[in-house]
DOMARMI-15794 format. One line per field, with one value per residue (C-alpha): residue in three letters; x, y, z; residue number from 0. Coordinates in Angstrom, 3 decimals, always signed. Layout:
code = c(Ala|...) $
xx = c(X|...) $
yy = c(Y|...) $
zz = c(Z|...) $
pos = c(NUM|...) $
END
This chain:
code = c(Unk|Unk|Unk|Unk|Unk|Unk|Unk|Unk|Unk|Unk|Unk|Unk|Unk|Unk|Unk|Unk|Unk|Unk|Unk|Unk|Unk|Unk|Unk|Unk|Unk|Unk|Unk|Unk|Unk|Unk|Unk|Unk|Unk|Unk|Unk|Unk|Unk|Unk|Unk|Unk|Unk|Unk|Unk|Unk|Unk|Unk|Unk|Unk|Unk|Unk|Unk|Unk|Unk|Unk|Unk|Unk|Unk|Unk|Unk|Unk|Unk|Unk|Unk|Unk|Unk|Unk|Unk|Unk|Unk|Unk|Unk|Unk|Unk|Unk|Unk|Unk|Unk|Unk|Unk|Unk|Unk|Unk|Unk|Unk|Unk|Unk|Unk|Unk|Unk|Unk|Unk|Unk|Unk|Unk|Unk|Unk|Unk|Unk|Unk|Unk|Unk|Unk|Unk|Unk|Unk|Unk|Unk|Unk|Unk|Unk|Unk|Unk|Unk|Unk|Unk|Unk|Unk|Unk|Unk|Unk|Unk|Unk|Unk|Unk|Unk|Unk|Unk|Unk|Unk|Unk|Unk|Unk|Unk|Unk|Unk|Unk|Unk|Unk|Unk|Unk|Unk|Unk|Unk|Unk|Unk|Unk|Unk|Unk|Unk|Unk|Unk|Unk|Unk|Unk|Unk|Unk|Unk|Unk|Unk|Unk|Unk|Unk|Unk|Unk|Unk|Unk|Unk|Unk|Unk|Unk|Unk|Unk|Unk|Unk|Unk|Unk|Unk|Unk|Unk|Unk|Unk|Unk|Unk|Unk|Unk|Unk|Unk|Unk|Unk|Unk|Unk|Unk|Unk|Unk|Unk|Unk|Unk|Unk|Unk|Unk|Unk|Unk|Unk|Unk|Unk|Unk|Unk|Unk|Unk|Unk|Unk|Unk|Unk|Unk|Unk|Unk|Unk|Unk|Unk|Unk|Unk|Unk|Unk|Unk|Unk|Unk|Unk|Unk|Unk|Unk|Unk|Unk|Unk|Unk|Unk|Unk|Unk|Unk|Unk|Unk|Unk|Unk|Unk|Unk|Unk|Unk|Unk|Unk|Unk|Unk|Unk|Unk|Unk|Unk|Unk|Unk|Unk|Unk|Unk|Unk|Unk|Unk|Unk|Unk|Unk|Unk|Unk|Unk|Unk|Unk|Unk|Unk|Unk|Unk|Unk|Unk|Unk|Unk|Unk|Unk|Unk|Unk|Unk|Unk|Unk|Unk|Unk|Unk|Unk|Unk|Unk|Unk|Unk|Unk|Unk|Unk|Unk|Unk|Unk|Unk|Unk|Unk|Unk|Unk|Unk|Unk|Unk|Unk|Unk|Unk|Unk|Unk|Unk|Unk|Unk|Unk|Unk|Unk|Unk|Unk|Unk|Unk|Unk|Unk|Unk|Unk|Unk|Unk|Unk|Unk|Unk|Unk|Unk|Unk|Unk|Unk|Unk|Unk|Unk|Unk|Unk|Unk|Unk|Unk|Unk|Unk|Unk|Unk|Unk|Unk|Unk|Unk|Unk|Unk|Unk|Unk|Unk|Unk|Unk|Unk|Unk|Unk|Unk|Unk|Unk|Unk|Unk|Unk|Unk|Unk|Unk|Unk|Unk|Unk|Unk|Unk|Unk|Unk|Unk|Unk|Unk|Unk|Unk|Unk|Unk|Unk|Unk|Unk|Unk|Unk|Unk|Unk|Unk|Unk|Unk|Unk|Unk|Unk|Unk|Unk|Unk|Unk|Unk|Unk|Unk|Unk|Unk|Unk|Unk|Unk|Unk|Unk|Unk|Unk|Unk|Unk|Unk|Unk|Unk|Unk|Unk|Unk|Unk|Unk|Unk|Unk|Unk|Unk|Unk|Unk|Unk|Unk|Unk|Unk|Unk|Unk|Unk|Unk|Unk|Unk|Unk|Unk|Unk|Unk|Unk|Unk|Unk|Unk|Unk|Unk|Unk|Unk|Unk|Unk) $
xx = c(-85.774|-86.882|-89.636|-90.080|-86.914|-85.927|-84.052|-82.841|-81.477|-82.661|-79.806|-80.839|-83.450|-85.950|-83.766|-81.041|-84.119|-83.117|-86.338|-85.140|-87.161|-86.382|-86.212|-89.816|-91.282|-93.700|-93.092|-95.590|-95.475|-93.584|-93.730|-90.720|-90.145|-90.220|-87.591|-85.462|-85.454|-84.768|-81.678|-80.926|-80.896|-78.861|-76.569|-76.144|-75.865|-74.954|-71.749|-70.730|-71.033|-69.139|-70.422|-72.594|-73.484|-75.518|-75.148|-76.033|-74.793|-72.335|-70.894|-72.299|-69.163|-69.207|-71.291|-71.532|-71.941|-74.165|-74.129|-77.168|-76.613|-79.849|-79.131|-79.000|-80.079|-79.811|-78.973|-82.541|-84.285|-82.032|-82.176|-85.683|-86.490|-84.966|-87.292|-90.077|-92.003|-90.914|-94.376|-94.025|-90.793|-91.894|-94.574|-92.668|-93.188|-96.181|-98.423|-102.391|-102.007|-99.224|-99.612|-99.696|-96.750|-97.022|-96.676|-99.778|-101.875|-104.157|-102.428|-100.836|-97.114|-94.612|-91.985|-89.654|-91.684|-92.068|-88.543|-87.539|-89.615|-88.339|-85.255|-86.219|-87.871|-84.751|-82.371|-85.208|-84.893|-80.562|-78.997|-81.643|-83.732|-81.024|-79.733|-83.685|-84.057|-80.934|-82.285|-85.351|-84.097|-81.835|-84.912|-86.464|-84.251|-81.966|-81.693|-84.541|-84.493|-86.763|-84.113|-81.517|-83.759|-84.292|-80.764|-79.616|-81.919|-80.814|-77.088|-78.410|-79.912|-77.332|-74.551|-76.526|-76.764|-73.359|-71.614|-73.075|-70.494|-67.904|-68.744|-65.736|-67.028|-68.300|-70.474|-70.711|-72.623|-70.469|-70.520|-73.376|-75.626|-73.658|-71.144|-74.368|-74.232|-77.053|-80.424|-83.408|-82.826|-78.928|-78.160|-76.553|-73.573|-71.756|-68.218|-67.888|-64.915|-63.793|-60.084|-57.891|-55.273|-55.516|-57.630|-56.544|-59.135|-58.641|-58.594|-59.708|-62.343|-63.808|-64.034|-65.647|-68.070|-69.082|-70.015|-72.141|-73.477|-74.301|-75.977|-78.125|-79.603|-80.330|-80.874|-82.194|-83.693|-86.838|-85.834|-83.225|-83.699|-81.282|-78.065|-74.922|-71.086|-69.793|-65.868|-64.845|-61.277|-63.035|-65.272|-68.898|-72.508|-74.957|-78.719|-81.850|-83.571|-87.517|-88.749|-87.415|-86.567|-83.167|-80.374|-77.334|-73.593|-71.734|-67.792|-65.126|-62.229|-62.160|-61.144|-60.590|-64.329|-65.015|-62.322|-63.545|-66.886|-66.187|-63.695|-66.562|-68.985|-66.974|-66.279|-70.413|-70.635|-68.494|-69.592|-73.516|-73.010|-71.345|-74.598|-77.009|-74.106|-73.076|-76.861|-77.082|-74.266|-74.817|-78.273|-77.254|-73.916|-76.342|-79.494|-76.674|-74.859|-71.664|-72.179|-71.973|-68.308|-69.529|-70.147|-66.931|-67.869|-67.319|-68.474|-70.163|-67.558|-65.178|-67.666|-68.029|-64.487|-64.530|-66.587|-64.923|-61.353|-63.010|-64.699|-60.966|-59.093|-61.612|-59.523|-61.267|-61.820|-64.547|-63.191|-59.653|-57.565|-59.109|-55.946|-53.880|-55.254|-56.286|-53.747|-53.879|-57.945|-57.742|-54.438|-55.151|-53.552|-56.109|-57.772|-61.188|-63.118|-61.783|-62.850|-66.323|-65.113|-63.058|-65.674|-66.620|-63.861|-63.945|-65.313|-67.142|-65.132|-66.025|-64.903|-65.272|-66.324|-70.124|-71.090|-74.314|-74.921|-76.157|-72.724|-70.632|-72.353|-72.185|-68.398|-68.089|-68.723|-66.463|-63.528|-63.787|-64.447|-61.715|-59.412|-59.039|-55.753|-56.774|-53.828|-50.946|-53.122|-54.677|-57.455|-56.408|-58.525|-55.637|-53.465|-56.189|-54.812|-54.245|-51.418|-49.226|-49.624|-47.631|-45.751|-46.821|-48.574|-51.813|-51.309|-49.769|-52.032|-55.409|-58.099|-59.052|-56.728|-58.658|-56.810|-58.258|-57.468|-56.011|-54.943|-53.825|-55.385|-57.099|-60.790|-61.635|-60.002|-62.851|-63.077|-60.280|-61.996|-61.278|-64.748|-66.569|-63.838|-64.662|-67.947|-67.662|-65.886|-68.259|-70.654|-68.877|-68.503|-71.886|-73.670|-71.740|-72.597|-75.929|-76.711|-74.523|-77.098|-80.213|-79.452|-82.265|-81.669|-84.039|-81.667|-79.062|-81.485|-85.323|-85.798|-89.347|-87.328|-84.873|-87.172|-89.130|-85.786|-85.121) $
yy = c(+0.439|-2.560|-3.961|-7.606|-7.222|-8.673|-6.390|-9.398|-8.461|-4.834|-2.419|-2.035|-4.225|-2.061|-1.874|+0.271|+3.199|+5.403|+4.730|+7.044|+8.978|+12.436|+11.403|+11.089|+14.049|+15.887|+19.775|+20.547|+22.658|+20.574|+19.878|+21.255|+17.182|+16.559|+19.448|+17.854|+14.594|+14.667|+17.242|+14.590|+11.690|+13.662|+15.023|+11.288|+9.006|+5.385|+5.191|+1.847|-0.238|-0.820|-0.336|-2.859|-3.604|-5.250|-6.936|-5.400|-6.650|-4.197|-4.731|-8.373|-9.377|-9.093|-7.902|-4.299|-2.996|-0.066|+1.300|-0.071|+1.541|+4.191|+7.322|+10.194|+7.566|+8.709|+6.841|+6.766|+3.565|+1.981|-1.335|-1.738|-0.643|-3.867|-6.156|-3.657|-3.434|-0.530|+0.967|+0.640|+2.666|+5.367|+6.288|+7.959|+10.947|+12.301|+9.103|+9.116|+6.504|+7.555|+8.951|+12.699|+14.206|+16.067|+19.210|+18.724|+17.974|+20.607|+20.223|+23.180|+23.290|+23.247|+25.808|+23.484|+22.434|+25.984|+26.548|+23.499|+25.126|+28.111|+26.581|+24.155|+27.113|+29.508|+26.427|+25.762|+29.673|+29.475|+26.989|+23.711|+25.820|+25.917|+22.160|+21.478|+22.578|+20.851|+17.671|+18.230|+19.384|+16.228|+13.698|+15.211|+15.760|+12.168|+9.516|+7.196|+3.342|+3.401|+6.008|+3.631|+1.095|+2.642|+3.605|+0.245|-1.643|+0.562|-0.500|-4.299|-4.289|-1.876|-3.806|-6.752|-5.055|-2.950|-6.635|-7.611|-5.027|-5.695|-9.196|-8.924|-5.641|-4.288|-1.815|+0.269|+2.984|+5.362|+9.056|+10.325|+7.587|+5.104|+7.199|+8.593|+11.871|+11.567|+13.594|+12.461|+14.219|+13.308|+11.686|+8.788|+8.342|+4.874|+3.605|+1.233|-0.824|-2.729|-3.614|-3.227|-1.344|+2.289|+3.393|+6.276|+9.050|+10.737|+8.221|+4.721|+5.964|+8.160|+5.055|+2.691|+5.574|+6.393|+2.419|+2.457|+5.713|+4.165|+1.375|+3.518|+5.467|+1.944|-0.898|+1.209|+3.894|+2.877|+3.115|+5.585|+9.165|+12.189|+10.297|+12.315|+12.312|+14.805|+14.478|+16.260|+15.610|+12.361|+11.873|+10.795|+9.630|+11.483|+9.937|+10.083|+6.440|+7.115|+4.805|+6.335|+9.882|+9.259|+11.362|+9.250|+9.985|+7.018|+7.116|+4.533|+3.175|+6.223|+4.343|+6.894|+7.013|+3.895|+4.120|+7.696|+6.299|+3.646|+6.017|+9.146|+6.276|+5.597|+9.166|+9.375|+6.506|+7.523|+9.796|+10.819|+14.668|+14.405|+13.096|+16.085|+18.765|+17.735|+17.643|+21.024|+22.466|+21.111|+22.598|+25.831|+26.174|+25.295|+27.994|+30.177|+28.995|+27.816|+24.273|+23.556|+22.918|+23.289|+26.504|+27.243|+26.845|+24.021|+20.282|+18.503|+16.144|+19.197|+20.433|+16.706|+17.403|+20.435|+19.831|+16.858|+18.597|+21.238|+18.182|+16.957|+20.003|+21.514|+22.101|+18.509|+16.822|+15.331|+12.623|+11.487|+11.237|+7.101|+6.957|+6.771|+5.180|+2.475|+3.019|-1.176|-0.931|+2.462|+1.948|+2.954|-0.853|-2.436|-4.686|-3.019|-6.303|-5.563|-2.021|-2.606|-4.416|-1.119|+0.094|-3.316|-3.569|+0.741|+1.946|+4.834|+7.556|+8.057|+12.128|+14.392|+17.262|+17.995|+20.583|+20.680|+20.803|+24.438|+25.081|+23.173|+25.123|+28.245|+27.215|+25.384|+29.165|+30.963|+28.588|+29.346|+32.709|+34.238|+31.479|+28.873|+30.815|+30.248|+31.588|+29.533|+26.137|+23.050|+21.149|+17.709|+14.886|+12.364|+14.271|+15.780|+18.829|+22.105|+21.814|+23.525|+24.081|+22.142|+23.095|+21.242|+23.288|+21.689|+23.962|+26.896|+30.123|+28.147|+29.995|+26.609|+23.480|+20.985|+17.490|+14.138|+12.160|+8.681|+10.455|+13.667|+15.996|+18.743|+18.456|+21.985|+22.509|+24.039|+27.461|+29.278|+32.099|+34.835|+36.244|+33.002|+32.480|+35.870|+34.763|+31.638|+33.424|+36.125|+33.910|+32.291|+35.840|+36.892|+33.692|+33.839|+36.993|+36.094|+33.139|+34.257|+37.166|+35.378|+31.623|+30.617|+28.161|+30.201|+33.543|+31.745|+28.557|+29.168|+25.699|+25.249|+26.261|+23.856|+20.571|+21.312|+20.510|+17.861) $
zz = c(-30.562|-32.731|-32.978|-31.124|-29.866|-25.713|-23.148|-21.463|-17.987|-17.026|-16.955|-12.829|-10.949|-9.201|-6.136|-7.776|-7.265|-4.095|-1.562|+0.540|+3.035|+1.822|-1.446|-1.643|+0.217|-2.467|-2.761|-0.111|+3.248|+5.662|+9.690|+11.704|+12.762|+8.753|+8.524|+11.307|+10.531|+6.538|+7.824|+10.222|+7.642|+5.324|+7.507|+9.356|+6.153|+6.978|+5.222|+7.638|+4.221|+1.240|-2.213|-2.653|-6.023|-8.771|-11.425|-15.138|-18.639|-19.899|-24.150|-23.857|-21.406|-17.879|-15.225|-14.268|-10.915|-9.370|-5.770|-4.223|-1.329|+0.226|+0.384|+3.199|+5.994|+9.323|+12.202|+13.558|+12.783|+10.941|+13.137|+12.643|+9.653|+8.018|+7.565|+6.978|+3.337|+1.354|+1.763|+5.456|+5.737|+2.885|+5.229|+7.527|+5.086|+3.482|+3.903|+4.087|+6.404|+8.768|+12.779|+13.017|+14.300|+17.875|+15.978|+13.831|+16.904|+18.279|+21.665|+23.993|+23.108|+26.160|+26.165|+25.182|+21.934|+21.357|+21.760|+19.087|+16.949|+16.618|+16.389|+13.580|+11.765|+11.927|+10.093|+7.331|+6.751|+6.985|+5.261|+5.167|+2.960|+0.152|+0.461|+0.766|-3.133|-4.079|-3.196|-4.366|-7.813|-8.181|-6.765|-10.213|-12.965|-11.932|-14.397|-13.962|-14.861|-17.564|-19.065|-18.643|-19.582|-23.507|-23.861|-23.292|-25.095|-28.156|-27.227|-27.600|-31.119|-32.341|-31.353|-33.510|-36.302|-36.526|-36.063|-39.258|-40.550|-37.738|-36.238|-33.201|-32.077|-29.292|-27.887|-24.866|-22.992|-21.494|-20.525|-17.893|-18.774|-16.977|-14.597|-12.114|-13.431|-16.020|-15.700|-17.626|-20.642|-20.809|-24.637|-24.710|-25.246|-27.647|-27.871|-30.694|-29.750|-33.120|-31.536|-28.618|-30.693|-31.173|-34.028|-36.204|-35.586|-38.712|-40.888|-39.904|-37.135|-40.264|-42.900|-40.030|-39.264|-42.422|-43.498|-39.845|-41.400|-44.692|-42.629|-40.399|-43.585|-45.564|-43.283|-40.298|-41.760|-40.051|-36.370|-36.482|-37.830|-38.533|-38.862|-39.108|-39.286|-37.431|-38.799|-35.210|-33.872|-32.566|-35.387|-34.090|-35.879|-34.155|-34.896|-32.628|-31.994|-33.322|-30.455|-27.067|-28.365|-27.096|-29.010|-29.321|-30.162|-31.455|-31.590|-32.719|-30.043|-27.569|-24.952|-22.415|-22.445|-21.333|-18.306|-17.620|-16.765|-14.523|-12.587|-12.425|-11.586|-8.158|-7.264|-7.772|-5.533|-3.087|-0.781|-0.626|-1.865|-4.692|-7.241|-6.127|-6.053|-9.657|-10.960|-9.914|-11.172|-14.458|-14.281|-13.296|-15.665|-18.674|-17.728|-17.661|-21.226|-19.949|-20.780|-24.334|-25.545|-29.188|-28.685|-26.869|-23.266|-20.498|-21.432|-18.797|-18.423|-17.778|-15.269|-13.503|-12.976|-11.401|-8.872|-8.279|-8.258|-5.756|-3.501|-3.011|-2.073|+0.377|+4.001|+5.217|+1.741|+1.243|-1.898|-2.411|-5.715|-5.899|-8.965|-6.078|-3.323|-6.087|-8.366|-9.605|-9.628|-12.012|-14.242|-17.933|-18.484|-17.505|-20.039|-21.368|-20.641|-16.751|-16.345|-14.924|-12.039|-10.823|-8.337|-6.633|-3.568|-3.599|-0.028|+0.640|+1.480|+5.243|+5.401|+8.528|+6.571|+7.398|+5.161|+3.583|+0.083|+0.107|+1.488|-0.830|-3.904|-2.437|-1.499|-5.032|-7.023|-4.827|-5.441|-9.083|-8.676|-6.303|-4.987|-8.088|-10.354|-14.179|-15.242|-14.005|-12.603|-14.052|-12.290|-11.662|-10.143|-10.785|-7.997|-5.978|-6.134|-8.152|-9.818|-11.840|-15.894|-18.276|-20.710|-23.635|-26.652|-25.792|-22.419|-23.528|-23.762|-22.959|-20.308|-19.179|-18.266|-16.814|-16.653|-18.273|-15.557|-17.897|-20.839|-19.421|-22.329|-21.902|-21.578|-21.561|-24.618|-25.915|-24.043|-26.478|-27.322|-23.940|-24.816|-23.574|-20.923|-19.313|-19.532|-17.595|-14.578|-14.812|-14.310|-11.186|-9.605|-10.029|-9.178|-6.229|-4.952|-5.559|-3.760|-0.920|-0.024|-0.845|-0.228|-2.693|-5.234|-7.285|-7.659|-9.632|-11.347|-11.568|-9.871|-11.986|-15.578|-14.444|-13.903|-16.636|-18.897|-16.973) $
pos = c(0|1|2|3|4|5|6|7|8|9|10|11|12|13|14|15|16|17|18|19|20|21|22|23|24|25|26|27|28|29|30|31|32|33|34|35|36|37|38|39|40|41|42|43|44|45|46|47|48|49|50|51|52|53|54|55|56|57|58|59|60|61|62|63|64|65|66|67|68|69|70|71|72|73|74|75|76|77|78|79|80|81|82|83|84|85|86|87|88|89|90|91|92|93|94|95|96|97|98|99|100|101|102|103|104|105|106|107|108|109|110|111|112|113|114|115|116|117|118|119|120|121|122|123|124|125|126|127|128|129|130|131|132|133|134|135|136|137|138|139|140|141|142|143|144|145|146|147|148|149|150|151|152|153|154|155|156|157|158|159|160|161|162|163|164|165|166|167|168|169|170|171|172|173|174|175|176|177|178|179|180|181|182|183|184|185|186|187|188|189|190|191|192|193|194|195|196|197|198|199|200|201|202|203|204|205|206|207|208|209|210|211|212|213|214|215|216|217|218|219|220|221|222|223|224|225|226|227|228|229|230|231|232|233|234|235|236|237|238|239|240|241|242|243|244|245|246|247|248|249|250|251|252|253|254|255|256|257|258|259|260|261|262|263|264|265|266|267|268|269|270|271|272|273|274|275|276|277|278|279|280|281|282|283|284|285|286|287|288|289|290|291|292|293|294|295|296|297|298|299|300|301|302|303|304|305|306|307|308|309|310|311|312|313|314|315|316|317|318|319|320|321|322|323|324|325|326|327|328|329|330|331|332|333|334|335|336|337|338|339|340|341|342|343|344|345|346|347|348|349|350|351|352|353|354|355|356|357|358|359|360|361|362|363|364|365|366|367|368|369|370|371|372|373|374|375|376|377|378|379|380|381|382|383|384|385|386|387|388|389|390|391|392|393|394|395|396|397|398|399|400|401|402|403|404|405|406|407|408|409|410|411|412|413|414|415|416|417|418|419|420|421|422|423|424|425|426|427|428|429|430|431|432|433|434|435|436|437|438|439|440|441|442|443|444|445|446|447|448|449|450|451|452|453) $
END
């Protein structure tokens, strides 16, 4: 963001990068081995290990940790493919230099090649084909290090200069930039912490905002461009950093934020469907103008937990409430400069449900669209479980009650017009429908629109 100005530590080393076999098939015609064995890896991820995790400097105090863990690895190969180069093993796919498969040989096929085949080809045209574009899609659009990388160098400098004004502050990334639910063109998202007490939203969050304001338009006028208060219930600068293109929003003290996006981060963690299944429901819920809670429809935080609420209440779940199966790891009194090392001793969630992801979204829509009851049940993460509405004002007479899962707001607030509510289910029902009697990505999310906003 400045000029002469040093990173430091990357946000991720090079590692943090998914190498995975499927991950790096290109969107050409594949063989029916390719077909079975990327189903195979996916299907068969090694889950054996714990979050393993590296190190990445986080508000200038401690370390913060990222799943290094591959993804979708099968249980083929995994013995010796540990000591080979990364080239070696990304070969296996698409390589100029690797063996031809039996099935691109010009060789008389048995009868019980033939009759692989045929079966290989019927579940790429069933449900492979659908879970196929997910991944695809989500290999794409994800968050790349060099994202990360610009958004966090802007943290750094900013944090330098806005403690000229404050010198005991902090600042943080938080929100899908951090949690690993970001897509390449997700803003980024600032906490300024300037004390561990509460901060008055209305009052002092507004003064401290408006002198970082002041500061952005003199002192940084430079390097940062269309600076604005936006005096919101949580007031926020919004400004767009001239060097990466990044839009940021910058708020004062909401803490929530910052434990919110250590908690999502270990649900994304957790269990190898839940990254790609939130990607594309995020993708699809904003082609179809549901996703914008400043114009009255879901937030993406809201939608994060959705999924995540629908992920835990499935007949064989396939993610726990982690709030209480970790309740000391994930209490809201846990000191801020603690809250990164939530995720480190946190599992993977080793669940017996096998679906694939073309069934989970199909299965995702028609929760929401016949079984989920708006009118009498909030969505709660915190108890894994649907429960029942409160009876607080912030509750009463809203379409959409969807549990914060420290502070216990609502975070779909937002939808209070029954105009864009009826919209939103609409959009459930029909989507559902939809992919149900096609099973093609492409009927409810033109996959090429989609990556093209990536």
């Amino acid at each position: 963001m400045f000029p002469n100005s040093i990173l430091g530590r990357p946000p991720f080393t090079p590692n943090h990068q998914q190498h995975n076999n499927f991950f790096t098939l290109s969107p050409t015609v594949y063989s029916h081995q390719q077909l079975i064995d990327a189903q195979f890896n996916f299907q068969n991820a090694d889950l054996s290990r714990a979050v393993s995790l590296q190190q990445l400097t986080y508000g200038n105090v401690s370390p913060i940790q990222t799943s290094a863990s591959p993804l979708f690895r099968g249980r083929k190969r995994l013995s010796d493919e540990k000591n080979l180069p990364l080239d070696g093993k990304r070969q296996r796919f698409h390589s100029p230099h690797q063996e031809p498969t039996v099935v691109n040989q010009i060789v008389p096929l048995s009868a019980i090649t033939f009759t692989l085949l045929n079966r290989a080809f019927t579940f790429f045209c069933g449900g492979f084909k659908l879970s196929h574009q997910i991944l695809e899609l989500f290999e794409t659009c994800q968050q790349q290090i060099s994202d990360l990388k610009k958004k966090e160098l802007c943290r750094t400098q900013l944090q330098r200069e806005i403690q000229l004004l404050f010198p005991q502050s902090r600042l943080f990334l938080v929100g899908s930039s951090l949690n690993g639910f970001g897509t390449r063109s997700s803003d980024g998202d600032l906490c300024l912490v300037v004390k561990e007490e509460p901060v008055n939203q209305k009052t002092e969050a507004r003064h401290i905002l408006t002198l970082v304001h002041k500061h952005f338009c003199t002192r940084l006028s430079g390097y940062i461009e269309r600076p604005q208060l936006i005096r919101a219930k949580v007031p926020i600068v919004k400004f767009r950093d001239k060097v990466s293109c990044v839009e940021f929003d910058l708020n004062v003290n909401n803490i929530v934020g910052i434990r919110n996006t250590f908690l999502l981060r270990t649900y994304a963690y957790l269990e190898n469907r839940v990254r790609p299944l939130v990607l594309v429901i995020k993708k699809w819920a904003s082609h179809h103008q549901i996703n914008d809670a400043s114009r009255g429809t879901l937030s993406s935080y809201s939608l994060v937990l959705m999924v995540l609420h629908y992920l835990q209440t499935l007949p064989e779940p396939i993610l726990p409430s982690l709030q209480k199966i970790y309740p000391e790891s994930f209490s809201p009194a846990i000191q801020l400069h603690l809250v990164h090392q939530a995720p480190c001793n946190v599992p993977p969630y080793l669940s017996k449900n096998e679906s694939n992801l073309g069934d989970l979204l199909l299965g995702f829509l028609k929760y929401y669209a016949t079984e989920f009851d708006w009118n009498s049940q909030m969505i709660s993460v915190r108890e894994a479980k649907a429960i029942p509405r409160p009876d607080g004002i912030e509750w009463r007479n809203k379409y959409i009650c969807v549990e914060e899962p420290f502070d216990g707001t609502n975070t779909a607030r937002a939808v209070h017009e029954k105009q864009k509510f009826d919209m939103i289910k609409d959009q459930f029902l029909k989507s559902w429908h939809r992919l149900k009697n096609k099973r093609d990505l492409n009927s409810i999310l033109p996959v090429r629109v989609a990556v093209l906003k990536r």
